[in-house]
PyMOL Python script that loads the backbone (N, CA, C, O; Angstrom):
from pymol import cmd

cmd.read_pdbstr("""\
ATOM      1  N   UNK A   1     -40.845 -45.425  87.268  1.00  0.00           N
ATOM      2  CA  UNK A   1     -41.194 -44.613  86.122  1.00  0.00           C
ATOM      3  C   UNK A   1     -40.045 -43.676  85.758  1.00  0.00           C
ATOM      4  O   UNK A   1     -39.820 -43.428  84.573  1.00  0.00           O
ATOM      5  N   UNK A   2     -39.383 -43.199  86.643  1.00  0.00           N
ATOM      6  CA  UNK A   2     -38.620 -42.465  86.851  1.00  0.00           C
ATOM      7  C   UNK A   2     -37.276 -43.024  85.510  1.00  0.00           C
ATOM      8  O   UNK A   2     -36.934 -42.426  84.490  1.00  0.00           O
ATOM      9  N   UNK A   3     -36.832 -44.243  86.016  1.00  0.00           N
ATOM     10  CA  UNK A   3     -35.800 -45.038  84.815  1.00  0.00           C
ATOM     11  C   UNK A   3     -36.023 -45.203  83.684  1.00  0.00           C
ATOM     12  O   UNK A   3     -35.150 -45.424  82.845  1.00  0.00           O
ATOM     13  N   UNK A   4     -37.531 -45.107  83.403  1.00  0.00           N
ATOM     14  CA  UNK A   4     -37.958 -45.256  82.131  1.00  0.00           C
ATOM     15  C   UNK A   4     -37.725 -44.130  81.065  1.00  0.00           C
ATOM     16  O   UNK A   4     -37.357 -44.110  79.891  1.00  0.00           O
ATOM     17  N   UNK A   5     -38.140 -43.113  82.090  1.00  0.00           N
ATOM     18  CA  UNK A   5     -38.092 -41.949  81.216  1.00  0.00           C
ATOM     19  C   UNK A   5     -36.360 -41.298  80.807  1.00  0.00           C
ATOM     20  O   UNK A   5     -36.000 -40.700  79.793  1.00  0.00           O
ATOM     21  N   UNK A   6     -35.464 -41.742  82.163  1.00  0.00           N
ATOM     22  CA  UNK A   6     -34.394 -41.645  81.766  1.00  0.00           C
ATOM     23  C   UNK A   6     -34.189 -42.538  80.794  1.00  0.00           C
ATOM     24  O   UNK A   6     -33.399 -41.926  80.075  1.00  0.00           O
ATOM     25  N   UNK A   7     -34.386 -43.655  80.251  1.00  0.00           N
ATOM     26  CA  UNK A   7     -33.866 -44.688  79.231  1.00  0.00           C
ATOM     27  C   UNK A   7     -34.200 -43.904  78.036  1.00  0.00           C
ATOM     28  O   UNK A   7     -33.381 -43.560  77.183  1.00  0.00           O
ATOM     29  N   UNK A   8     -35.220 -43.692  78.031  1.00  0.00           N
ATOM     30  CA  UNK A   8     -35.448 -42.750  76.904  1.00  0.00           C
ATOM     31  C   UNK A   8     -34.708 -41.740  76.515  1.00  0.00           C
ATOM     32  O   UNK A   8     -34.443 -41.621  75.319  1.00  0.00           O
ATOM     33  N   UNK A   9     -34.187 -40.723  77.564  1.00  0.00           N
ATOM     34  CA  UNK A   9     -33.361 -39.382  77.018  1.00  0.00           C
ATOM     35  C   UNK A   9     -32.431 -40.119  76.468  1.00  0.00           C
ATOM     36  O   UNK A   9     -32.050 -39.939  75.312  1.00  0.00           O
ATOM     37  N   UNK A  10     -31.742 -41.482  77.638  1.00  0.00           N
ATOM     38  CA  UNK A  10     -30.365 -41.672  77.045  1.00  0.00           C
ATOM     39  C   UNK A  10     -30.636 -42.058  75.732  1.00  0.00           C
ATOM     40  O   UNK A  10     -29.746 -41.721  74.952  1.00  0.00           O
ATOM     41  N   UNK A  11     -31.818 -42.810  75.106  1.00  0.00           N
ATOM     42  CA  UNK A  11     -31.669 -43.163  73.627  1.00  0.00           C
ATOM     43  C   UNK A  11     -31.322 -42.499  73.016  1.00  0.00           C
ATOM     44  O   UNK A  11     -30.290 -42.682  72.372  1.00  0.00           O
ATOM     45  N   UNK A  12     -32.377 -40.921  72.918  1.00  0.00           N
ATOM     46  CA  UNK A  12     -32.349 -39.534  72.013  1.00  0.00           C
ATOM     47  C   UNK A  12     -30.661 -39.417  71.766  1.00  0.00           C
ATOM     48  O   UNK A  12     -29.915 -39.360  70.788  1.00  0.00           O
ATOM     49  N   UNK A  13     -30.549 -39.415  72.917  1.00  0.00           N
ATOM     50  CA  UNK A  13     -28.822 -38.598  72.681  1.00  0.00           C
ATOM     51  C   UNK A  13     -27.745 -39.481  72.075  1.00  0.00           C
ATOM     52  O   UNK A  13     -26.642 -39.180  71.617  1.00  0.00           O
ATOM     53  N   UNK A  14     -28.373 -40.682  72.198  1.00  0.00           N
ATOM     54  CA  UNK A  14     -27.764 -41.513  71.083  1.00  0.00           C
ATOM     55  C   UNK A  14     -27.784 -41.500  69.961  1.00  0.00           C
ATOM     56  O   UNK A  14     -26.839 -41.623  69.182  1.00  0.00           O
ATOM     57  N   UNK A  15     -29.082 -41.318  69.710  1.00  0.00           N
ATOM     58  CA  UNK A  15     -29.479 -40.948  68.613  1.00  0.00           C
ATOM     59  C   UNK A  15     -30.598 -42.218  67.689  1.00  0.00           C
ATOM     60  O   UNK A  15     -30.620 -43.412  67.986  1.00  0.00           O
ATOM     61  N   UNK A  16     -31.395 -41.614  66.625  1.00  0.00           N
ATOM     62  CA  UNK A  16     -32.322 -42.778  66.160  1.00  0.00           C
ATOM     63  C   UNK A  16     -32.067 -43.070  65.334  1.00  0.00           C
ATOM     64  O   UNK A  16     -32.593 -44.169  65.159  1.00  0.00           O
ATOM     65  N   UNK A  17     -31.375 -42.730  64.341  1.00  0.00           N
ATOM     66  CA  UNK A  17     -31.528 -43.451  63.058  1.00  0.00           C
ATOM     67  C   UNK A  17     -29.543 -43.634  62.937  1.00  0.00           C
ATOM     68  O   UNK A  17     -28.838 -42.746  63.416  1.00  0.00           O
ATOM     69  N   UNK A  18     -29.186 -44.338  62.547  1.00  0.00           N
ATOM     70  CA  UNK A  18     -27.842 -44.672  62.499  1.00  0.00           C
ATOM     71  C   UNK A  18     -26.823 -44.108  63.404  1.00  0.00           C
ATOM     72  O   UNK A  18     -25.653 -43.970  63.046  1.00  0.00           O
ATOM     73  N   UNK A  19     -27.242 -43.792  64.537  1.00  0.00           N
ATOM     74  CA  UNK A  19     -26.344 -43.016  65.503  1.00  0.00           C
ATOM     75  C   UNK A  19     -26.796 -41.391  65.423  1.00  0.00           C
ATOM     76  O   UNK A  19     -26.602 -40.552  66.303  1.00  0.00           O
ATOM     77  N   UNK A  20     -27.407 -41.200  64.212  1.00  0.00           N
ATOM     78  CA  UNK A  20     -26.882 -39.448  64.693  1.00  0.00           C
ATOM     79  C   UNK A  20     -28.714 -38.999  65.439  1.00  0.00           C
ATOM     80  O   UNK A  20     -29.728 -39.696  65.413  1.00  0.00           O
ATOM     81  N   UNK A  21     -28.510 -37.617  66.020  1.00  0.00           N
ATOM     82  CA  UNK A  21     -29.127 -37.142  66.240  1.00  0.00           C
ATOM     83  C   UNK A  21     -30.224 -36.429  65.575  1.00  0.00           C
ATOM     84  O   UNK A  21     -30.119 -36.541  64.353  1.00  0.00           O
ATOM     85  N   UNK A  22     -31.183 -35.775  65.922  1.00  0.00           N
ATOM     86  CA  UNK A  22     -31.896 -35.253  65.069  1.00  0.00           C
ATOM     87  C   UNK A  22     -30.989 -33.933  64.356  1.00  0.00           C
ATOM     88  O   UNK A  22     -30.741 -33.923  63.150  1.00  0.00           O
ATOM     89  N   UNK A  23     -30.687 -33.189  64.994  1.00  0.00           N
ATOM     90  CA  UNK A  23     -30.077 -32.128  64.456  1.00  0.00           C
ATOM     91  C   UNK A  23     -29.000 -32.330  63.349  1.00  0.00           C
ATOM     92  O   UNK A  23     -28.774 -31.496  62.472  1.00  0.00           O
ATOM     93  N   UNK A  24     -28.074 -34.048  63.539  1.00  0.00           N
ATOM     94  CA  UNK A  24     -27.079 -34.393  62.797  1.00  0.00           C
ATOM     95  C   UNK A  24     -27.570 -34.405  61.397  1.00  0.00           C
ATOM     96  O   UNK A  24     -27.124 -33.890  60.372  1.00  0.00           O
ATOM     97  N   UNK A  25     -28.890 -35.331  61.705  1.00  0.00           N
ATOM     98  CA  UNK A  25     -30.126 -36.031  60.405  1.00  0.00           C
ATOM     99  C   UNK A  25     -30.235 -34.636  59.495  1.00  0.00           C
ATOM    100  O   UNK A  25     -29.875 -34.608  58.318  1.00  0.00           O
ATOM    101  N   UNK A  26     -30.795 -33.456  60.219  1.00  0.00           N
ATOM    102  CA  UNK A  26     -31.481 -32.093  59.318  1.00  0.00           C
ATOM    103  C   UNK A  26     -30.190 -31.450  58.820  1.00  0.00           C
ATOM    104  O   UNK A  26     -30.603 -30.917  57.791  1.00  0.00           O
ATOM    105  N   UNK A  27     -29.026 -31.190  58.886  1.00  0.00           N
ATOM    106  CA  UNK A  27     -27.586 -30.808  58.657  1.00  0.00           C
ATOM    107  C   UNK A  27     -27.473 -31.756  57.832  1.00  0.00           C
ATOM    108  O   UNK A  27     -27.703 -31.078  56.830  1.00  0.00           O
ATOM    109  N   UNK A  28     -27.279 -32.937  57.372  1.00  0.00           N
ATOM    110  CA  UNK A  28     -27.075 -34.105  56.833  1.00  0.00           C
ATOM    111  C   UNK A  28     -28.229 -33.951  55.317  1.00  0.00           C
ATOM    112  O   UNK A  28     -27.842 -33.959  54.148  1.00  0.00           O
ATOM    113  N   UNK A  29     -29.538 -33.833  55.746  1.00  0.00           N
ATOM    114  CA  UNK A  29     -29.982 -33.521  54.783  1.00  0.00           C
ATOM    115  C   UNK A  29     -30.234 -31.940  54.087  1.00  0.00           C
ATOM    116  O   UNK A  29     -30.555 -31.925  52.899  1.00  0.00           O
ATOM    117  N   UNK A  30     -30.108 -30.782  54.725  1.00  0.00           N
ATOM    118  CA  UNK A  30     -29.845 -29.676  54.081  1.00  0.00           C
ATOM    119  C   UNK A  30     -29.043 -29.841  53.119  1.00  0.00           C
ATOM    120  O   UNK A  30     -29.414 -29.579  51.974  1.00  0.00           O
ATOM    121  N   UNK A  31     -27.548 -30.393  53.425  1.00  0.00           N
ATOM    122  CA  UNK A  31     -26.256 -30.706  52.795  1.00  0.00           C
ATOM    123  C   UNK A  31     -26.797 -31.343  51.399  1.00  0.00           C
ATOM    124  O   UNK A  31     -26.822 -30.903  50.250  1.00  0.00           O
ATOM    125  N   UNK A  32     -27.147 -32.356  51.887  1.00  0.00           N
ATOM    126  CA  UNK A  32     -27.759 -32.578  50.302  1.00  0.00           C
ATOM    127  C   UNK A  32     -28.370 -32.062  49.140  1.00  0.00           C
ATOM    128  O   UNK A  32     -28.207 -32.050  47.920  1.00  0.00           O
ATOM    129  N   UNK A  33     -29.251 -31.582  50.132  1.00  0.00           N
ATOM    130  CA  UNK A  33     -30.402 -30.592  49.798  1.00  0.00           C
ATOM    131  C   UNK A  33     -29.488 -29.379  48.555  1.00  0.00           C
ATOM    132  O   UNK A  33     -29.622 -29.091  47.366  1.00  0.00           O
ATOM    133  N   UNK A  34     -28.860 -29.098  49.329  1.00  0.00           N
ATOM    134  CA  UNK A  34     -28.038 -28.033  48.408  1.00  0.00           C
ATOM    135  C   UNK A  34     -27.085 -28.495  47.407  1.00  0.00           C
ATOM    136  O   UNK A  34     -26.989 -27.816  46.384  1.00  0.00           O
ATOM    137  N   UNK A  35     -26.249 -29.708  47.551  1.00  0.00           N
ATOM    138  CA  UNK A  35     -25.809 -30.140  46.528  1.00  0.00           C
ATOM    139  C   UNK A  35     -26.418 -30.639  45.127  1.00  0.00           C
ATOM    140  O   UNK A  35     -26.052 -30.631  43.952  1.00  0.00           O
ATOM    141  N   UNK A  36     -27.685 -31.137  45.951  1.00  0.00           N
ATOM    142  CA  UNK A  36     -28.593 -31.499  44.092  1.00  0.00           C
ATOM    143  C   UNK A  36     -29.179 -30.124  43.744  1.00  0.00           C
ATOM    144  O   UNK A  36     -29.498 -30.168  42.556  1.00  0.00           O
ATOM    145  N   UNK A  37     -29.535 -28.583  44.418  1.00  0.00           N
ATOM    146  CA  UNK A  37     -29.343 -27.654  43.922  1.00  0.00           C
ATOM    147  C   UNK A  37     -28.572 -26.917  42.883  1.00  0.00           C
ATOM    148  O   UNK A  37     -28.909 -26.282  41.884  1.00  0.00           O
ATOM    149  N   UNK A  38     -27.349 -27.225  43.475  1.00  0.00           N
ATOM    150  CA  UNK A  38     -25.859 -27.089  42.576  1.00  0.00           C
ATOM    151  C   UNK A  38     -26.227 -27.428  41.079  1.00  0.00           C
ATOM    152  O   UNK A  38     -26.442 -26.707  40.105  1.00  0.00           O
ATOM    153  N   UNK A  39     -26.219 -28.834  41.267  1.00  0.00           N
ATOM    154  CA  UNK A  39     -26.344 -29.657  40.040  1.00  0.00           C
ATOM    155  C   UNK A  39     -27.542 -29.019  39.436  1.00  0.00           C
ATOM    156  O   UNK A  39     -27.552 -28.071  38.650  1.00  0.00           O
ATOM    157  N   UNK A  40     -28.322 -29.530  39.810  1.00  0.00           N
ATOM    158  CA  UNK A  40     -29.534 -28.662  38.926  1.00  0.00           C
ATOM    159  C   UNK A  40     -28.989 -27.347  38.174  1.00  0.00           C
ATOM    160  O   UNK A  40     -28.657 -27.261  36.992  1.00  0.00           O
ATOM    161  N   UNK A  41     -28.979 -26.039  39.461  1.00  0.00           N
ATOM    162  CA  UNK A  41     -28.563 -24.931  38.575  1.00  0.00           C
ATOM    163  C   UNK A  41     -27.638 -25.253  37.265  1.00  0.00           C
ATOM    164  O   UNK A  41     -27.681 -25.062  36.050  1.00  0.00           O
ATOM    165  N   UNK A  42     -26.946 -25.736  38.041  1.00  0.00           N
ATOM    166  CA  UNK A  42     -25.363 -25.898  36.344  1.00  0.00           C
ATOM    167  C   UNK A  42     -25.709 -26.689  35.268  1.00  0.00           C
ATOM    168  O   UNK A  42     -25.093 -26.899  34.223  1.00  0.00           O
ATOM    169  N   UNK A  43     -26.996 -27.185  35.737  1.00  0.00           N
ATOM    170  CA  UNK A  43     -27.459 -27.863  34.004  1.00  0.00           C
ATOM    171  C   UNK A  43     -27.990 -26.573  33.433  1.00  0.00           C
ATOM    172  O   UNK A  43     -27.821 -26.124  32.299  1.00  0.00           O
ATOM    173  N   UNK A  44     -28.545 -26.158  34.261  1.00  0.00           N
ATOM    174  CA  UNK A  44     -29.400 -24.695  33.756  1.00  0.00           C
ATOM    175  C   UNK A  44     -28.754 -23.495  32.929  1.00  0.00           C
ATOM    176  O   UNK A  44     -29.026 -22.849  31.917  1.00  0.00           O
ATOM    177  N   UNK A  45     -27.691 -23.544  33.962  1.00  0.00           N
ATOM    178  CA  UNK A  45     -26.618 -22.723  33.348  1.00  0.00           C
ATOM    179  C   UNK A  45     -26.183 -22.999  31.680  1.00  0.00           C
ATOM    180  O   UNK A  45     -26.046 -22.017  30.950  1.00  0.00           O
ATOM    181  N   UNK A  46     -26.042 -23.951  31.309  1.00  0.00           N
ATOM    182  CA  UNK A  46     -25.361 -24.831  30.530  1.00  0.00           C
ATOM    183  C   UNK A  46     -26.815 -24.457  29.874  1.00  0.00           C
ATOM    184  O   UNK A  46     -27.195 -23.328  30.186  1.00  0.00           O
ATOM    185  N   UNK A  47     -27.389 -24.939  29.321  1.00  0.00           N
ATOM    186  CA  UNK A  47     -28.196 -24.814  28.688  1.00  0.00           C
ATOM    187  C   UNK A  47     -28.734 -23.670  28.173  1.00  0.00           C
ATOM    188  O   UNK A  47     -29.033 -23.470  26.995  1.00  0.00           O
ATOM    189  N   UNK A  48     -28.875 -22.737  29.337  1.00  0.00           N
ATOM    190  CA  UNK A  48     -29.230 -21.188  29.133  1.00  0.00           C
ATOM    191  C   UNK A  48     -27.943 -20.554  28.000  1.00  0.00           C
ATOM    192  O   UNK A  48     -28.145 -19.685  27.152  1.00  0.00           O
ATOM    193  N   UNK A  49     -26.671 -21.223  28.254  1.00  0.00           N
ATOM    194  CA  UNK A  49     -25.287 -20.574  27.481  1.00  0.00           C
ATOM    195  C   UNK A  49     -25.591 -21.456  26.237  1.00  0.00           C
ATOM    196  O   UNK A  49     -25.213 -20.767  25.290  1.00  0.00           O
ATOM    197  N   UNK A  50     -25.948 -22.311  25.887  1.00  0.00           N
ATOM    198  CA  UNK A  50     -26.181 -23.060  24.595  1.00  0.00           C
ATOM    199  C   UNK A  50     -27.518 -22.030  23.439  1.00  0.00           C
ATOM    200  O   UNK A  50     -27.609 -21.676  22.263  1.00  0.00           O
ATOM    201  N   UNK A  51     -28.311 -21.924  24.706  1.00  0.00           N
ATOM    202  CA  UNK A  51     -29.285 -20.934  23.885  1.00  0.00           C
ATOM    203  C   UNK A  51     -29.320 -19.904  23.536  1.00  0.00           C
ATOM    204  O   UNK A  51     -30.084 -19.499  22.660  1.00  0.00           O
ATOM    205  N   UNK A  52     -28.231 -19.015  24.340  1.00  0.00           N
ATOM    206  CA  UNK A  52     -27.410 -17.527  24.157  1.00  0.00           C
ATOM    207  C   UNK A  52     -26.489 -17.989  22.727  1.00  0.00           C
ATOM    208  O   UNK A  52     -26.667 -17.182  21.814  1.00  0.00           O
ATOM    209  N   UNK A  53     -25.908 -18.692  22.510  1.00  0.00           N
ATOM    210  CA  UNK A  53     -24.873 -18.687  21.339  1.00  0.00           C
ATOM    211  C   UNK A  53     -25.877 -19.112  20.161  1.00  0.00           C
ATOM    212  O   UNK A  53     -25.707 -18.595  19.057  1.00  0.00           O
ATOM    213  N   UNK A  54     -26.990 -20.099  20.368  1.00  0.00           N
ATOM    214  CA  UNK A  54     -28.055 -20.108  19.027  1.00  0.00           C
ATOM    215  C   UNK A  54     -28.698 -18.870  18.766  1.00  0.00           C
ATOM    216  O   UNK A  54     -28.851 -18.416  17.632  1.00  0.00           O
ATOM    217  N   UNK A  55     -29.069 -18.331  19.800  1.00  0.00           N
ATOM    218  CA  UNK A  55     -29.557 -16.569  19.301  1.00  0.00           C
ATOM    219  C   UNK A  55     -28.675 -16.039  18.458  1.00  0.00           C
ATOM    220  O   UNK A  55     -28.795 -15.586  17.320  1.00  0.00           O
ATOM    221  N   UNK A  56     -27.480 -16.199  19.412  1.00  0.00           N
ATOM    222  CA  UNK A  56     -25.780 -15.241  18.847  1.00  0.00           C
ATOM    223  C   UNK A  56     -26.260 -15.608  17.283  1.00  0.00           C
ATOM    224  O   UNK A  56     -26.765 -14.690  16.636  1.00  0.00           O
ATOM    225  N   UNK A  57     -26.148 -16.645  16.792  1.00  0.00           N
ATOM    226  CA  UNK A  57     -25.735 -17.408  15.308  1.00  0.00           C
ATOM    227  C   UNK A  57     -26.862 -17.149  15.029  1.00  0.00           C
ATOM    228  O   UNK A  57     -26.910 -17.874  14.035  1.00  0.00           O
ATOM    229  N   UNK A  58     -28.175 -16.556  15.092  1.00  0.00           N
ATOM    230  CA  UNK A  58     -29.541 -16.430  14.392  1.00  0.00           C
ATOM    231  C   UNK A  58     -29.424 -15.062  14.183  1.00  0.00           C
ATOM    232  O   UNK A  58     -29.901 -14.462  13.220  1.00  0.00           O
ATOM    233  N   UNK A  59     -28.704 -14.511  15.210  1.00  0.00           N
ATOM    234  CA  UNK A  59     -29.024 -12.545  14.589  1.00  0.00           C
ATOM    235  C   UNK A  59     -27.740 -11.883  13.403  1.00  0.00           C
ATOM    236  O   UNK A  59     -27.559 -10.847  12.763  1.00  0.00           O
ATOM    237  N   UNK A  60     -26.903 -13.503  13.658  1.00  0.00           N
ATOM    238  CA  UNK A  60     -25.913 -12.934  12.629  1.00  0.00           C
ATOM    239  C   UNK A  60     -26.503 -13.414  11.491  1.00  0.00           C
ATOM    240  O   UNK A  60     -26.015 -12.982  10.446  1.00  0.00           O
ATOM    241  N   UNK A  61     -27.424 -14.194  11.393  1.00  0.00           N
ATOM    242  CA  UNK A  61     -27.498 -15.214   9.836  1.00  0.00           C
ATOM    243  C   UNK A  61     -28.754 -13.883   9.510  1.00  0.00           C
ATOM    244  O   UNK A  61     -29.017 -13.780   8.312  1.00  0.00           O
ATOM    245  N   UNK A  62     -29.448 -12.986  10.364  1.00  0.00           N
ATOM    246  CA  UNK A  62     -30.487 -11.914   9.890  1.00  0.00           C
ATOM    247  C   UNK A  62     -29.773 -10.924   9.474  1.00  0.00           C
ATOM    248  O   UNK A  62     -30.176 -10.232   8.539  1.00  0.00           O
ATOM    249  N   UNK A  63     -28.402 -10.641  10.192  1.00  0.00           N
ATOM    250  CA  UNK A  63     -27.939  -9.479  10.011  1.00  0.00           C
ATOM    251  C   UNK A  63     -26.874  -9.459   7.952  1.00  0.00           C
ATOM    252  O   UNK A  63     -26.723  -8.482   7.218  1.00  0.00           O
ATOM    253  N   UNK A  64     -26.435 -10.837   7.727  1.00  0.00           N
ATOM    254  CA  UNK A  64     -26.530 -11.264   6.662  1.00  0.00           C
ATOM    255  C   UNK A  64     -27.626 -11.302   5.539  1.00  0.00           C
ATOM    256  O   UNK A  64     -27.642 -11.023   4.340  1.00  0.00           O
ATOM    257  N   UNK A  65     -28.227 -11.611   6.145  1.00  0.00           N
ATOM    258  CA  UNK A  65     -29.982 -11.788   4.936  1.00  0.00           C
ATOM    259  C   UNK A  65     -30.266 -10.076   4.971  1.00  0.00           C
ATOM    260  O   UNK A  65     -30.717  -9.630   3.916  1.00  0.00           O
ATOM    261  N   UNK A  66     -30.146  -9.540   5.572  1.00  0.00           N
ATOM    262  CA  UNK A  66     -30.420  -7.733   5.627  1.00  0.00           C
ATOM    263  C   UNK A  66     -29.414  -7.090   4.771  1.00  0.00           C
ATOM    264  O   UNK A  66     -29.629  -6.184   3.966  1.00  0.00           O
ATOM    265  N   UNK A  67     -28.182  -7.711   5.056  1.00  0.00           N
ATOM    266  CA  UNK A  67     -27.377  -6.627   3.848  1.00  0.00           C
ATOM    267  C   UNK A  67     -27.802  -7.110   2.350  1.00  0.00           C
ATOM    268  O   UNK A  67     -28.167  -6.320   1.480  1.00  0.00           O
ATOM    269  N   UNK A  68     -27.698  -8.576   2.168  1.00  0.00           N
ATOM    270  CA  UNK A  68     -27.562  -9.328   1.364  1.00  0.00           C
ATOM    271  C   UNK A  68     -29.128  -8.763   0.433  1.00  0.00           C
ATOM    272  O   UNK A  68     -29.234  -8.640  -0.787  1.00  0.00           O
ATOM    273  N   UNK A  69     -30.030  -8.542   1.331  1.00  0.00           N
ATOM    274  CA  UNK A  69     -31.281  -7.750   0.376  1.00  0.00           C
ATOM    275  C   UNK A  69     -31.238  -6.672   0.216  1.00  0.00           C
ATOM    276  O   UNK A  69     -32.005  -6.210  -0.629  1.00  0.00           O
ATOM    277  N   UNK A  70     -30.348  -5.779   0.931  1.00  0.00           N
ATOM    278  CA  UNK A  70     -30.223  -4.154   0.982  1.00  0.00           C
ATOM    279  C   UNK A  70     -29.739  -4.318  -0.656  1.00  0.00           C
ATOM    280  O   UNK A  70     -30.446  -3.954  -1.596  1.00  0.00           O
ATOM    281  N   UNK A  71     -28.536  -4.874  -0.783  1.00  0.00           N
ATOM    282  CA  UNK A  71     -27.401  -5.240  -1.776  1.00  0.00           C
ATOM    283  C   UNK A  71     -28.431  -5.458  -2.585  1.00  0.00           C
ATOM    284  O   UNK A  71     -28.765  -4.344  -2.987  1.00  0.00           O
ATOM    285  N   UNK A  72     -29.247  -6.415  -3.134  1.00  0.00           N
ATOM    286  CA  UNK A  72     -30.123  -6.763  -4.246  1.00  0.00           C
ATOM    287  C   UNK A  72     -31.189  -5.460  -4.642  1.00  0.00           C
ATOM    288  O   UNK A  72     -31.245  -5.126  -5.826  1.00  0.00           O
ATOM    289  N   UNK A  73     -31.878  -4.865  -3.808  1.00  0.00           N
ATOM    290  CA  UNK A  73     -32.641  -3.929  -3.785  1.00  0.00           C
ATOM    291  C   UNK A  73     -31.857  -2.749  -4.440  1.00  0.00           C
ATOM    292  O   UNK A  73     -32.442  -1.925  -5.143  1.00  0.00           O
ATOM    293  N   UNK A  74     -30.403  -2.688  -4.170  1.00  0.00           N
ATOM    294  CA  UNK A  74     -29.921  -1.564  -4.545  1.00  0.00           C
ATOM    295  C   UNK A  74     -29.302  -1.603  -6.063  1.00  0.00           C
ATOM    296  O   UNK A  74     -29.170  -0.588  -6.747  1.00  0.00           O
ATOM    297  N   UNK A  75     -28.928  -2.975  -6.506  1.00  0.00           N
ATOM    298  CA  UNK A  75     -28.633  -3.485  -7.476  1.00  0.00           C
ATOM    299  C   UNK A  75     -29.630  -4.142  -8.213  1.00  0.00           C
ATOM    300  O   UNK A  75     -29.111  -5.241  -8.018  1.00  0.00           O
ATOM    301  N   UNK A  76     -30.793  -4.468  -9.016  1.00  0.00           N
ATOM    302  CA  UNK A  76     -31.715  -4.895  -9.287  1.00  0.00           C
ATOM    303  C   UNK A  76     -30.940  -5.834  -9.792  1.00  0.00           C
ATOM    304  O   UNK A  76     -30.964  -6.897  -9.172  1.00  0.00           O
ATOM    305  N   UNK A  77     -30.050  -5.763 -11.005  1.00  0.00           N
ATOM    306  CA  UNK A  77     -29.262  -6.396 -12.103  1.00  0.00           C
ATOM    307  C   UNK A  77     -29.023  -7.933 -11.324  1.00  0.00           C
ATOM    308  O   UNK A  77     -29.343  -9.029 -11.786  1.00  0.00           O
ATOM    309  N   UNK A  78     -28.448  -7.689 -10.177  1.00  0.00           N
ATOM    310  CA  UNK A  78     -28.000  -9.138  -9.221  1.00  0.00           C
ATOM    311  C   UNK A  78     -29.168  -9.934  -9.944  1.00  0.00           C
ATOM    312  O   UNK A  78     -29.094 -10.111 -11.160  1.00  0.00           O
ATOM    313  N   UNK A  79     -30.132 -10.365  -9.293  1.00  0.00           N
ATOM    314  CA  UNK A  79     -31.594 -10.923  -9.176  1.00  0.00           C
ATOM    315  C   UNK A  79     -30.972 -11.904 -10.922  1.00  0.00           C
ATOM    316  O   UNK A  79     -31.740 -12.664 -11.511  1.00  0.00           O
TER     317      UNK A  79
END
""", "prot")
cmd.dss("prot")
cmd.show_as("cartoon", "prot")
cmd.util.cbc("prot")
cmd.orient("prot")
């Protein structure tokens, strides 16, 4: 019984799934783990900066339509 159970440790430390160990496996996938994080965020990013510059270009096209009626209001004659 005794060999058996040694056959076994020696597997572990071999490892189960393509050679590595368990600890190799969870390091291996954290790593990943955080790289499709990355990616994700920076679409986010990107997108969030696309929607900051359509605001940008919407408060200028109000801040236009505001003079542009101040101007008419103050001038009736325009109209």
């Amino acid at each position: 019984m005794a060999g058996q159970i040694e056959r076994q440790s020696s597997s572990y430390r071999q490892g189960l799934v393509l050679g590595l160990t368990m600890a190799e496996i969870m390091v291996l996938l954290v790593f990943c783990l955080l790289l499709g994080a990355g990616a994700a965020l920076t679409g986010e990013r990107s997108s969030k900066e696309a929607a900051v510059r359509a605001l940008e270009s919407a408060q200028r096209v109000v801040v236009e339509s505001a003079r542009f009626a101040d101007l008419i209001k103050a001038e009736p004659r325009l109209v």
